[in-house]
VOTOR-199840 format. One line per field, with one value per atom (N, C-alpha, C): x, y, z; residue in one letter; atom name. Coordinates in Angstrom, 1 decimal, always signed. Layout:
<baros>
east	X; ...
north	Y; ...
up	Z; ...
resn	A; ...
name	CA; ...
</baros>
This chain:
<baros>
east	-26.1; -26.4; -25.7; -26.0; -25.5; -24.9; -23.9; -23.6; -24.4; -24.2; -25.0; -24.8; -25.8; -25.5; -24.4; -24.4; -23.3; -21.8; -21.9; -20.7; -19.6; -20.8; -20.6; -20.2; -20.5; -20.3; -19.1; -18.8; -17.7; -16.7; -16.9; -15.5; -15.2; -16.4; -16.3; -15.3; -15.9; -14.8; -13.5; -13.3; -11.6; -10.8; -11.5; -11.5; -11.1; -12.1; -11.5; -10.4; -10.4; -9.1; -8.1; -8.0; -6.6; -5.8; -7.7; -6.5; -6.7; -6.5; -6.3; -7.2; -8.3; -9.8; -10.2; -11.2; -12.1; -14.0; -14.0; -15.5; -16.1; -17.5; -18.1; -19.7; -20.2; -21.8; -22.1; -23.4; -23.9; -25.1; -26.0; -26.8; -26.9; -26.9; -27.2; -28.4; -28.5; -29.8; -29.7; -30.9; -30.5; -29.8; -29.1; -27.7; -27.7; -28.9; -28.9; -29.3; -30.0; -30.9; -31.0; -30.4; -31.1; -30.5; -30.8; -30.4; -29.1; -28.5; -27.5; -27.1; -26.9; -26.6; -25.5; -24.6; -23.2; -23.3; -23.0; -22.7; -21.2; -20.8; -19.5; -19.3; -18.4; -18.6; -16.9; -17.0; -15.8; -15.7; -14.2; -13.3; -14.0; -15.1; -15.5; -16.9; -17.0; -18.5; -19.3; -19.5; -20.5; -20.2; -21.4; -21.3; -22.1; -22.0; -22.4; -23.1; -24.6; -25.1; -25.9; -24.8; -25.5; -26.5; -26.9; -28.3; -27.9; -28.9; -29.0; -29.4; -28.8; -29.3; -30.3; -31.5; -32.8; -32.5; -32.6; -32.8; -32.1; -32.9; -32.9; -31.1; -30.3; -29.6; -28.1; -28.6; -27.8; -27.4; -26.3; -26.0; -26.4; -26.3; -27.1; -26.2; -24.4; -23.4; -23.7; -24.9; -24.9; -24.1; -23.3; -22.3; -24.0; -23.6; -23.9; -23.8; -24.6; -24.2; -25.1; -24.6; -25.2; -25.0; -26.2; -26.6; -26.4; -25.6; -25.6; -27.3; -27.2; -29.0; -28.5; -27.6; -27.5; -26.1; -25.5; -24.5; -23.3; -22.5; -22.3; -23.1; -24.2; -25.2; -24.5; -25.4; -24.9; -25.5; -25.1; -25.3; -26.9; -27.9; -29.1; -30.2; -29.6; -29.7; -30.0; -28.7; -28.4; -29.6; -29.8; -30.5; -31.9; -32.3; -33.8; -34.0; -33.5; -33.7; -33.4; -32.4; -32.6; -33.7; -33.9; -35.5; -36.6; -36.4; -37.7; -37.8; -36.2; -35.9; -36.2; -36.0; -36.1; -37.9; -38.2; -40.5; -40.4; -39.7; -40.3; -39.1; -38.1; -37.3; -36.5; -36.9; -36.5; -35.4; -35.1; -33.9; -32.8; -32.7; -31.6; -29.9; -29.4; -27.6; -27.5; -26.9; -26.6; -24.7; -23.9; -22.0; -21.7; -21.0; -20.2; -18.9; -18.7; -17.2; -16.2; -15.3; -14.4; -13.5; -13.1; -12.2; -12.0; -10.7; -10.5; -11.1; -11.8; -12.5; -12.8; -13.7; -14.9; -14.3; -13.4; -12.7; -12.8; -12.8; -12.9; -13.0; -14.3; -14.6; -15.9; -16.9; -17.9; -18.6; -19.0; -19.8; -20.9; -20.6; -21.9; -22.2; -23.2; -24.0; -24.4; -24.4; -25.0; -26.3; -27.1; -28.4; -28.9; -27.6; -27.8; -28.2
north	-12.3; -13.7; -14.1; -14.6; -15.2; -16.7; -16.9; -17.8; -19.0; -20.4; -21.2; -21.6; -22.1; -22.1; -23.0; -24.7; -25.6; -25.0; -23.9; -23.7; -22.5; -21.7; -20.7; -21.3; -22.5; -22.9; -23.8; -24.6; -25.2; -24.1; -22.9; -22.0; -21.4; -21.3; -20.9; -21.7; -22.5; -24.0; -23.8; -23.8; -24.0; -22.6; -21.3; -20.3; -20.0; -21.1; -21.4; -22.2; -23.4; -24.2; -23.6; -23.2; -22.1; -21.3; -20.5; -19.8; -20.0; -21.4; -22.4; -22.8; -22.6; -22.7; -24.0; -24.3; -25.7; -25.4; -25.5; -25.6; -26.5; -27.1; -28.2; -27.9; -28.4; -28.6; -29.3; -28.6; -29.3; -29.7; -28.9; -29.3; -28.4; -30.0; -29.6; -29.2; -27.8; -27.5; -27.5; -27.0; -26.5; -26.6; -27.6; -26.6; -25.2; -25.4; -24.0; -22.7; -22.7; -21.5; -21.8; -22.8; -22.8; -21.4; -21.1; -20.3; -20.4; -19.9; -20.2; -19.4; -20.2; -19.7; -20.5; -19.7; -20.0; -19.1; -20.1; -21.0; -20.4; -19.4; -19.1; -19.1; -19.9; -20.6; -20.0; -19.9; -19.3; -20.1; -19.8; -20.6; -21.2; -19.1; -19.2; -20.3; -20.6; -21.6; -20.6; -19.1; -18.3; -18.4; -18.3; -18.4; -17.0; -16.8; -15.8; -16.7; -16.2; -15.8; -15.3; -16.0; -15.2; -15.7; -14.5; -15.2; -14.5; -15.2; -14.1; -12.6; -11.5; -9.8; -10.0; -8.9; -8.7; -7.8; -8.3; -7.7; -6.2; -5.7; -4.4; -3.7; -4.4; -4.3; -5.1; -5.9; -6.1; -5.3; -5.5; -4.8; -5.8; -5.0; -5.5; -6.3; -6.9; -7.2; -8.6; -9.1; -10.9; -11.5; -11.0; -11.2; -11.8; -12.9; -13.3; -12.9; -11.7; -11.1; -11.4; -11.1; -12.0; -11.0; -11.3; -10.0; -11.0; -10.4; -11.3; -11.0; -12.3; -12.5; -12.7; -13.2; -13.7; -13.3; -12.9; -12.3; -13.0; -13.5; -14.3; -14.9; -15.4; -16.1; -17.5; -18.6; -19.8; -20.9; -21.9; -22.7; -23.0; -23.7; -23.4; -22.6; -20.8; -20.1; -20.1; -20.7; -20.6; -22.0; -23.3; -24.1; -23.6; -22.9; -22.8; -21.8; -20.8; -20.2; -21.0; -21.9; -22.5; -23.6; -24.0; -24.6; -24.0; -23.0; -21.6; -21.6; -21.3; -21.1; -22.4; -23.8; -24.6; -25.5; -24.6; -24.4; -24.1; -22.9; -22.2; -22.6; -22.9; -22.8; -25.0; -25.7; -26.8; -27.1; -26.3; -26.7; -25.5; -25.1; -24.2; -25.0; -24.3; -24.6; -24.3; -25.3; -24.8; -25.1; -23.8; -24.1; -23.6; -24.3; -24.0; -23.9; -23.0; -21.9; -22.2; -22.9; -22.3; -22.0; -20.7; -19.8; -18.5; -18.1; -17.0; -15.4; -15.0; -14.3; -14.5; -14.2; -14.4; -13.3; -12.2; -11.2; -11.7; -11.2; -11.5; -12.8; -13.5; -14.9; -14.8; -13.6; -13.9; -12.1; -11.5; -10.2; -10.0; -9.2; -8.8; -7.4; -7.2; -5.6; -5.6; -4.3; -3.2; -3.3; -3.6; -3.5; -1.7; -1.0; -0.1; +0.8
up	-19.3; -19.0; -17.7; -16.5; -15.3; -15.7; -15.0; -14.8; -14.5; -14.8; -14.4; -12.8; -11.9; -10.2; -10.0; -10.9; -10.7; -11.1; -12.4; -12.5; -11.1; -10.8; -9.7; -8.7; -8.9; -7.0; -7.2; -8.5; -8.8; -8.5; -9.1; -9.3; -7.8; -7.2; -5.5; -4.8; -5.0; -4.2; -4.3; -5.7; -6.2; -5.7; -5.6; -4.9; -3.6; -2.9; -1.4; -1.2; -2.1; -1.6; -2.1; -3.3; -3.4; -2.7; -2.0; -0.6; +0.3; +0.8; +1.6; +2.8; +1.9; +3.0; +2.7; +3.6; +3.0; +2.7; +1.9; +1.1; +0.6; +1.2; +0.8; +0.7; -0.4; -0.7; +0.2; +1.1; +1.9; +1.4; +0.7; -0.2; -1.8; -2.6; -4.4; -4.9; -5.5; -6.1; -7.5; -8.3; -9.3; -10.4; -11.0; -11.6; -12.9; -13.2; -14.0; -13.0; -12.9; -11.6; -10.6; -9.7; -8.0; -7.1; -6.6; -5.9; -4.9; -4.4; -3.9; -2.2; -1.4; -0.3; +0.6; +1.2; +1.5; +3.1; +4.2; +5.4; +5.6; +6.5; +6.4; +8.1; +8.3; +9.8; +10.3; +10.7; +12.3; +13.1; +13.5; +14.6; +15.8; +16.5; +17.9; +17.5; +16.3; +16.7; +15.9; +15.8; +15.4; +13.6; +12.8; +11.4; +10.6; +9.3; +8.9; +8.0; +6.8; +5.9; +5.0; +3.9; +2.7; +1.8; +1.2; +0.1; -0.7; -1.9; -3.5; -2.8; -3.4; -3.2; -4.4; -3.5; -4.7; -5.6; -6.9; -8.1; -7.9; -6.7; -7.2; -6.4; -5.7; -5.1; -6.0; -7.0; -7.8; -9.0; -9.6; -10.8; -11.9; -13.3; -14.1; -15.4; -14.4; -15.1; -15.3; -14.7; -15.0; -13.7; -12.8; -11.4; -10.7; -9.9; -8.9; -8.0; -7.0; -5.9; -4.3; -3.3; -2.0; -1.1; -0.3; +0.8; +2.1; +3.6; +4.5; +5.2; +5.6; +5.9; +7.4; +7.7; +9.5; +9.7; +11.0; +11.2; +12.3; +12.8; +13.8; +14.8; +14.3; +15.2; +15.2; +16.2; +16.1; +15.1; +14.5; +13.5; +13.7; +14.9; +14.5; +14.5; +14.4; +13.6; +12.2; +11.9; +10.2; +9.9; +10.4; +9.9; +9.9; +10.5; +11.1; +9.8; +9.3; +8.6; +6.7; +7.0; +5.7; +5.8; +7.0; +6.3; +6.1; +6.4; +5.9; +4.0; +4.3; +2.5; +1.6; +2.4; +1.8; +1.2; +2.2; +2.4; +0.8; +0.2; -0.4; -1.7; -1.5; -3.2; -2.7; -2.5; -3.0; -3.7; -4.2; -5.4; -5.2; -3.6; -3.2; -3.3; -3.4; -3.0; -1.9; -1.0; +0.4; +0.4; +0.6; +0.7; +2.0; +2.7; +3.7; +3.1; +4.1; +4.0; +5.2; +5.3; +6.6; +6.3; +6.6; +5.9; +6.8; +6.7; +7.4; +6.7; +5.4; +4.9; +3.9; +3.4; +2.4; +1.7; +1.7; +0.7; -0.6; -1.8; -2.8; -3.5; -2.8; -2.8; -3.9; -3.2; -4.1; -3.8; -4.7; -4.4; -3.5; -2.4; -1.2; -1.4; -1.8; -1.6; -0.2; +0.0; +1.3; +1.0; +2.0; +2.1; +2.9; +3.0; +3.9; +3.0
resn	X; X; X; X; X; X; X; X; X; X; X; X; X; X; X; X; X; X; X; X; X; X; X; X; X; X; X; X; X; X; X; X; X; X; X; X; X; X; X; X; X; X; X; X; X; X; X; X; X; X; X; X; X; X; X; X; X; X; X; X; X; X; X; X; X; X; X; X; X; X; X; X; X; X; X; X; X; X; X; X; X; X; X; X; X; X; X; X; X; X; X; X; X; X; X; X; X; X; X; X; X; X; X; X; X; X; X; X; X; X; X; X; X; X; X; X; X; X; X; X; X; X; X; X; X; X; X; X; X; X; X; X; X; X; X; X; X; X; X; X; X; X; X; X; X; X; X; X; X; X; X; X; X; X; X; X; X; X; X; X; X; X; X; X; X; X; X; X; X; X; X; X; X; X; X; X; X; X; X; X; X; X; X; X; X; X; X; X; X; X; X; X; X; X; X; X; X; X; X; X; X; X; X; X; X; X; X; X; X; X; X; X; X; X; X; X; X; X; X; X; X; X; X; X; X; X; X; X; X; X; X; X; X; X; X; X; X; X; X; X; X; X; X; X; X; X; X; X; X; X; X; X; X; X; X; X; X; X; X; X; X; X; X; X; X; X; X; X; X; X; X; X; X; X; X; X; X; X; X; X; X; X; X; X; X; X; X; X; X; X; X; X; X; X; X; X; X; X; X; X; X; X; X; X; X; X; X; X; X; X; X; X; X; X; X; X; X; X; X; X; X; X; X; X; X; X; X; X; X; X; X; X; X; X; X; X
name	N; CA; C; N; CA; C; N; CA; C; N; CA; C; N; CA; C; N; CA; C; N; CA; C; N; CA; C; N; CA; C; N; CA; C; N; CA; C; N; CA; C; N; CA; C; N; CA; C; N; CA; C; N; CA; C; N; CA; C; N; CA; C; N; CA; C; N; CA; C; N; CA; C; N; CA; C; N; CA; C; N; CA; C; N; CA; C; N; CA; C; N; CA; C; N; CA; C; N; CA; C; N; CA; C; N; CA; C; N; CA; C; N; CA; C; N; CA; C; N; CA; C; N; CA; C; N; CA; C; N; CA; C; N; CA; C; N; CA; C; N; CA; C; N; CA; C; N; CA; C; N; CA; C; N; CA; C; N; CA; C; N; CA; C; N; CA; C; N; CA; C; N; CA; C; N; CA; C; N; CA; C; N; CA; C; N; CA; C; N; CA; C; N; CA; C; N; CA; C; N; CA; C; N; CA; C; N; CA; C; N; CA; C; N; CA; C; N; CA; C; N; CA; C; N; CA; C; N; CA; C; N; CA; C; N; CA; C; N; CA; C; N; CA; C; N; CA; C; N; CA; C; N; CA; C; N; CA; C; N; CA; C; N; CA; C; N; CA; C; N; CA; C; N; CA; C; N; CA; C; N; CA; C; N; CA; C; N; CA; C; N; CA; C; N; CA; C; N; CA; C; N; CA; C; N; CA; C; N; CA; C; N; CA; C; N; CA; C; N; CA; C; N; CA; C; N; CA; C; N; CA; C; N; CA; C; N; CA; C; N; CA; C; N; CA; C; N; CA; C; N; CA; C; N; CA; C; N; CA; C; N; CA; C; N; CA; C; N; CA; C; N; CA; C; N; CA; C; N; CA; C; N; CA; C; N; CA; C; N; CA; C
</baros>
């Protein structure tokens, strides 16, 4: 059984500010199943993200896992694509990150 999306993203947060990052919901989906996507923004201006990994790229532990979808591109990059996402799932989570790494913050599979 997966975690619920509000409680994942609660525990994210408290995750970042611990190790001494700042993390804020930019937008609320969901709280049982919305999907979840996290905004992981850099010093130089350039941001990364991630999305849910498909099914078949996740493990079968109930873990919440995320595939990077955009790679140091600039922020409207990252918008243009979440209002693609947002066409189609309405009830997404959108989290920004600023933080010096995303290291054992939340699981990323290899799409490779």
């Amino acid at each position: 059984m997966r975690l619920r999306s509000d409680i994942f993203v609660s525990a994210l947060l408290r995750r970042v500010f611990s190790a001494g990052g700042f993390a804020a919901v930019e937008q609320r989906g969901a709280e049982q199943a919305g999907a979840i996507f996290i905004r992981h923004r850099f010093r130089d201006g350039t941001e990364d993200l991630y999305g849910p990994a498909p099914q078949m790229l996740a493990d079968d532990d109930g873990e919440r896992r995320f595939e990077r979808r955009l790679q140091r591109v600039e922020a409207p990059d990252v918008d243009t694509l979440i209002a693609r996402e947002r066409r189609f799932d309405s009830d997404l989570w959108l989290i920004e990150l600023d933080t010096e790494t995303i290291e054992g913050l939340f699981g990323v599979v290899n799409a490779d």
